[in-house]
VOGU-3710 file (C-alpha; in Angstrom, 3 decimals, decimal comma):
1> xxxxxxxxxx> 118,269/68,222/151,547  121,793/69,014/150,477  120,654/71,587/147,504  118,099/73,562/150,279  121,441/73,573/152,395  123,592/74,561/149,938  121,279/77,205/149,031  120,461/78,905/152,833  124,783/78,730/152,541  124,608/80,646/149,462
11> xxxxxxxxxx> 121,912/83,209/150,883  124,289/83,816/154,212  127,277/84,443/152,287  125,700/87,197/150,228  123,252/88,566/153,398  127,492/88,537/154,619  128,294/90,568/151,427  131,226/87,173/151,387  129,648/86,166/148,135  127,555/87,534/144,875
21> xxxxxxxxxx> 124,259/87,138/144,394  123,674/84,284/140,970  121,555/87,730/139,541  121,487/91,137/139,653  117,910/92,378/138,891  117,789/96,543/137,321  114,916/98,391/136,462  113,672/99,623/133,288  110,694/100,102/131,121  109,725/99,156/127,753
31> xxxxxxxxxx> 110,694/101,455/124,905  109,690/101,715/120,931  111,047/103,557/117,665  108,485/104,439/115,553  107,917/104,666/111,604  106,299/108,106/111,136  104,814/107,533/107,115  104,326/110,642/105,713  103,528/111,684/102,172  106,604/113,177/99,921
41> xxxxxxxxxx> 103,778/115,414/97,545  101,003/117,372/99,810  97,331/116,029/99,169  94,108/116,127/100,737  93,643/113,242/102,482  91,154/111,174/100,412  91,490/107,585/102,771  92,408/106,468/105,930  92,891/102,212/105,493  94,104/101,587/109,272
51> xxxxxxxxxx> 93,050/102,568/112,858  94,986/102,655/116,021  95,793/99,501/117,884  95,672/97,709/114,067  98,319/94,702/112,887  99,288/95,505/109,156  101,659/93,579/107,193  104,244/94,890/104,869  102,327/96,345/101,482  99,277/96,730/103,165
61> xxxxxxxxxx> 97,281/99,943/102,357  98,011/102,753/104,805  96,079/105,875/103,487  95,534/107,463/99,707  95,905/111,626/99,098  93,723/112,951/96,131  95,115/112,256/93,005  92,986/113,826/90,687  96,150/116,138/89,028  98,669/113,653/89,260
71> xxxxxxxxxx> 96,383/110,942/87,014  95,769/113,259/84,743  99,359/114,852/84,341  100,601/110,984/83,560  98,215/110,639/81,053  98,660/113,244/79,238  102,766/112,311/79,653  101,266/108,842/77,945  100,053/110,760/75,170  103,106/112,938/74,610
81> xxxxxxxxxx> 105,418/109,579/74,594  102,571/108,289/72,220  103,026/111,106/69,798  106,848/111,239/69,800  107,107/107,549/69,157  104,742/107,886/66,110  106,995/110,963/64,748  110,104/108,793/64,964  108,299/105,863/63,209  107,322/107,820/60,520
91> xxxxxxxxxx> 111,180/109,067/60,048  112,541/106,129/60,434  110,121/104,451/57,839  110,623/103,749/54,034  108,171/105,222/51,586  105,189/103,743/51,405  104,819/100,826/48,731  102,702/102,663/45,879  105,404/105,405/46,414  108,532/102,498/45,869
101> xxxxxxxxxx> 106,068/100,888/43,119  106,097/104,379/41,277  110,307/104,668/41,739  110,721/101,456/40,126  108,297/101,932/36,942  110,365/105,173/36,739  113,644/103,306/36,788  112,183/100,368/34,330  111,111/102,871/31,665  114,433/104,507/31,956
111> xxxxxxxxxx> 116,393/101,485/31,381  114,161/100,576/28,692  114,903/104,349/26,823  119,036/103,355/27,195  118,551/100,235/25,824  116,372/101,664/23,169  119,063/104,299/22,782  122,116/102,450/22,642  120,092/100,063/19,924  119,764/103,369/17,834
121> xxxxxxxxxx> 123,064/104,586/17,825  124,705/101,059/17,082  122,084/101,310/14,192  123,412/104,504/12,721  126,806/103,913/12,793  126,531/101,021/10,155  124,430/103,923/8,280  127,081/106,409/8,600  129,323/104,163/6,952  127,589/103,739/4,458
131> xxxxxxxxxx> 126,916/107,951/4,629  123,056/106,479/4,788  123,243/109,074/7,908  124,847/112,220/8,679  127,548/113,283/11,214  124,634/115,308/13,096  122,369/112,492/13,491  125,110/110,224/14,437  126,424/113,029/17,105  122,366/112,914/18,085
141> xxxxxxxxxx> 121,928/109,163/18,854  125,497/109,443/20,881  123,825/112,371/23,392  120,744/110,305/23,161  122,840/107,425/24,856  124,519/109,369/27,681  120,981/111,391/28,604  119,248/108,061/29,349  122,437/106,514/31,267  122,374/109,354/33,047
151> xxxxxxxxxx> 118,341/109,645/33,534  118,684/105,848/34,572  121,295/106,105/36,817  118,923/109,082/38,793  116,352/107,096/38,554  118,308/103,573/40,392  119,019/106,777/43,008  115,406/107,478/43,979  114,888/104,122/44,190  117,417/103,338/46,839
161> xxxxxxxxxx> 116,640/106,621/48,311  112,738/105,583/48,802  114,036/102,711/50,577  115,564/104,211/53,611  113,820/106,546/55,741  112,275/109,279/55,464  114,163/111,302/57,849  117,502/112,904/57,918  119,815/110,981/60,787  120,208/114,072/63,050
171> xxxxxxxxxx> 116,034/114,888/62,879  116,286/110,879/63,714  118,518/112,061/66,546  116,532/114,792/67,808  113,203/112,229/67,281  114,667/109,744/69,248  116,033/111,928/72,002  112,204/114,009/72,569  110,811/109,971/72,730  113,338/109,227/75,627
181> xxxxxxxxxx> 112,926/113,213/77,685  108,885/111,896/77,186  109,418/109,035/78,491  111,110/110,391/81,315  107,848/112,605/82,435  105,931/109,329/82,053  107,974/108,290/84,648  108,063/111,328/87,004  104,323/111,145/86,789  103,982/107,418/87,894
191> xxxxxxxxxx> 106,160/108,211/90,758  103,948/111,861/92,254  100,887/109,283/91,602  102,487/106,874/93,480  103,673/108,734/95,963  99,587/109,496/96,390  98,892/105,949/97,743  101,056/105,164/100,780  101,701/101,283/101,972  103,268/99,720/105,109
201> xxxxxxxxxx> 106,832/99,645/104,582  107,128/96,493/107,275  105,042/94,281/109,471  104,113/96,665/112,085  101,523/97,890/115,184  99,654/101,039/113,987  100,373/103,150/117,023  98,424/106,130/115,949  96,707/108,045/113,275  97,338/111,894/113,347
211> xxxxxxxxxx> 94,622/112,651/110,219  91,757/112,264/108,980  89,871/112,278/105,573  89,305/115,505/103,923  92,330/117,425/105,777  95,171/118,502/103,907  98,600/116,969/104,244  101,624/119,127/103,641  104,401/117,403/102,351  106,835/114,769/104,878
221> xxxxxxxxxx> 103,753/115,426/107,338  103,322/111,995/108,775  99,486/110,616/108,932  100,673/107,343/110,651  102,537/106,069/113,004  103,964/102,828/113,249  105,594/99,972/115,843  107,421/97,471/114,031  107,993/94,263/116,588  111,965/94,431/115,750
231> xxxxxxxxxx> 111,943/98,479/116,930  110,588/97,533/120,401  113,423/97,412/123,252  113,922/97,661/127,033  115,995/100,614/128,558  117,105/99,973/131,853  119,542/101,625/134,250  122,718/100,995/135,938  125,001/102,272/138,737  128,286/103,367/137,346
241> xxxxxxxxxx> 130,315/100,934/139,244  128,474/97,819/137,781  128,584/99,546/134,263  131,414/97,337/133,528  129,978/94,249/134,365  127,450/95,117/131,774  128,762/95,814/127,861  127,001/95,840/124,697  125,964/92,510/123,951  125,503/91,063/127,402
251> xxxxxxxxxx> 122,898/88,418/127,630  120,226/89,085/130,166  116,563/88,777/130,577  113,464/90,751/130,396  110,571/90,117/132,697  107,687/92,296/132,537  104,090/91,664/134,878  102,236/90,177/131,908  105,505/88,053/130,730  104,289/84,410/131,642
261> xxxxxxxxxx> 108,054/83,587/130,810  111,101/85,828/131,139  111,394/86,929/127,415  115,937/86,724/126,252  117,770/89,727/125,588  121,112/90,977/124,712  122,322/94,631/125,798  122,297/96,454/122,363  123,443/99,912/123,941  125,559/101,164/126,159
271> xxxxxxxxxx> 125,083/105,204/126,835  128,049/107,280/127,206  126,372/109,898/129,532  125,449/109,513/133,603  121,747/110,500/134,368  120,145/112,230/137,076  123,544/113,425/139,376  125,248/116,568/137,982  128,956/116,900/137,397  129,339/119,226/140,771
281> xxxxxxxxxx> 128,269/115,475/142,897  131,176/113,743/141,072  132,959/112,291/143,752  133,847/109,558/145,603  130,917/109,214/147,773  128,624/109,859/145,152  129,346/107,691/142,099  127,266/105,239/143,146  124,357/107,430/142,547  125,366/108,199/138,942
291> xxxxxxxxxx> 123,308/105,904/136,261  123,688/105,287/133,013  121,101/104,028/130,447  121,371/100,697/128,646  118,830/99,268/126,379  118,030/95,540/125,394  116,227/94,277/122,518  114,706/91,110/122,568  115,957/87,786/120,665  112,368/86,882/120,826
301> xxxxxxxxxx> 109,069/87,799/120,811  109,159/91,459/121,223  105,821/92,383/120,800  105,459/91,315/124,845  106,876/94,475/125,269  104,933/97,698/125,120  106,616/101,620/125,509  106,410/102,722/129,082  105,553/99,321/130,407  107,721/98,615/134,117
311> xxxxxxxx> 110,256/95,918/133,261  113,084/94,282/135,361  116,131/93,911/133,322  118,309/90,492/134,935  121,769/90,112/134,466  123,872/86,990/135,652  126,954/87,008/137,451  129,561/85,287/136,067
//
């Protein structure tokens, strides 16, 4: 009894304008930003995956462009990184081992020829003391020793040399830098074939689809469009002398006809620009006719919201 009195009280003071009403009820409508997906590389359009009114999930199929050119431009950038690898193997290598096995025989016989040499020349010095052997001979066996030091010494080289690789450091250079600008195009062409196959980018509504297969898509033209939950708001619209009661990040609530319960809000946007009234009405009779847009997105279940849907926007007063 006392809460239905207390209440009729309530309703007399503000039919009195004595008192404030607990809410103040604005009008709006439902409003949505939308993900236009669009192709960076023009195509023909080769598949559509998704149809309007559709629920896709993020890295769901969308649509697919030809990509007969771009397949076969990254495998032939496969083949060229192929190729260029294989070059700087092949510099990079030793020789091969009958080619090392044929250095070192080489290098054995000439150490064998100084040792045979050296053996020789000790030899015929005994006999030139003994004037068994001349000067000339002697002076012989000596140029015999230093020829196959020196012979063995050039042959130790080639050995060593067969060893490392093949190729000079800056053609290893030049090898190694073609491998990585090849590697590169492999790249670029993963990334135009890519770019053939388009996904969802979020969860999201498929709003519309603005192609269909076997037309050609220039490049950035969009072929769908998409509602993610999170992009869907409620603009609404207040008198400029309540404006204040109303800043960004006011809670209030969004009811809509088909809302079975009043879906919470929080004012995201505040607009900095009157509607409808032009600057010549600005006076002091008139400001009460001057609106200014707000919008609210939901804290919860958005997708109760469609674009252009009537919605009252309720603010308490506090």
């Amino acid at each position: 009894m006392f809460d239905r009195i207390h209440a009729a009280f309530v309703s007399l003071l503000v039919a009195l304008g004595l008192a404030q009403p607990a809410t103040v009820t604005y009008q709006g409508y439902g409003e949505g930003e939308y993900v236009l997906v669009a192709p960076q590389i023009a195509g023909t359009l080769e598949a559509l995956d998704v149809e309007r009114g559709q629920t896709v999930h993020k890295g769901d199929p969308l649509f697919a462009l030809d990509s007969t050119d771009e397949t076969a431009a990254l495998e032939q950038a496969k083949a060229q990184v192929l190729a260029a690898r294989a070059s700087l193997d092949d510099m990079i290598k030793a020789k091969r081992p009958s080619e090392i096995d044929t250095l070192v025989a080489q290098r054995d016989q000439a150490d064998a020829a100084l040792k045979l040499a050296v053996v020789t020349y000790a030899r015929d010095q005994q006999q030139f003391k003994i004037k068994a052997v001349s000067q000339q001979t002697l002076d012989a066996d000596k140029a015999a020793v230093d020829q196959a030091r020196g012979h063995l010494a050039e042959t130790e080289a080639d050995v060593a040399t067969g060893q490392l690789s093949t190729g000079r450091d800056d053609a290893i250079h030049a090898a190694a830098a073609t491998v990585a600008v090849d590697a590169a195009a492999v790249a670029e062409a993963q990334w135009r074939l890519d770019q053939k196959t388009l996904v969802a980018p979020t969860d999201a509504f498929v709003f519309d689809t603005l192609y269909r297969p076997g037309e050609y898509i220039a490049a950035g033209q969009p072929v769908v469009s998409l509602l993610p939950a999170p992009y869907i708001r409620a603009r609404f619209f207040v008198p400029e002398p309540k404006l204040a009661s109303v800043p960004a990040g006011t809670e209030v609530e969004i009811h809509c006809d088909s809302c079975t319960e009043n879906i919470p809000a929080h004012v995201t946007y505040v607009s900095p620009q009157a509607e409808y009234s032009p600057p010549e009405l600005y006076n002091q009779d008139n400001r009460a006719r001057l609106l200014f847009m707000l919008e609210a997105t939901p804290d919860e279940n958005p997708e109760l919201l469609h674009p252009g849907q009537p919605v009252d926007v309720i603010v308490s007063n506090k």
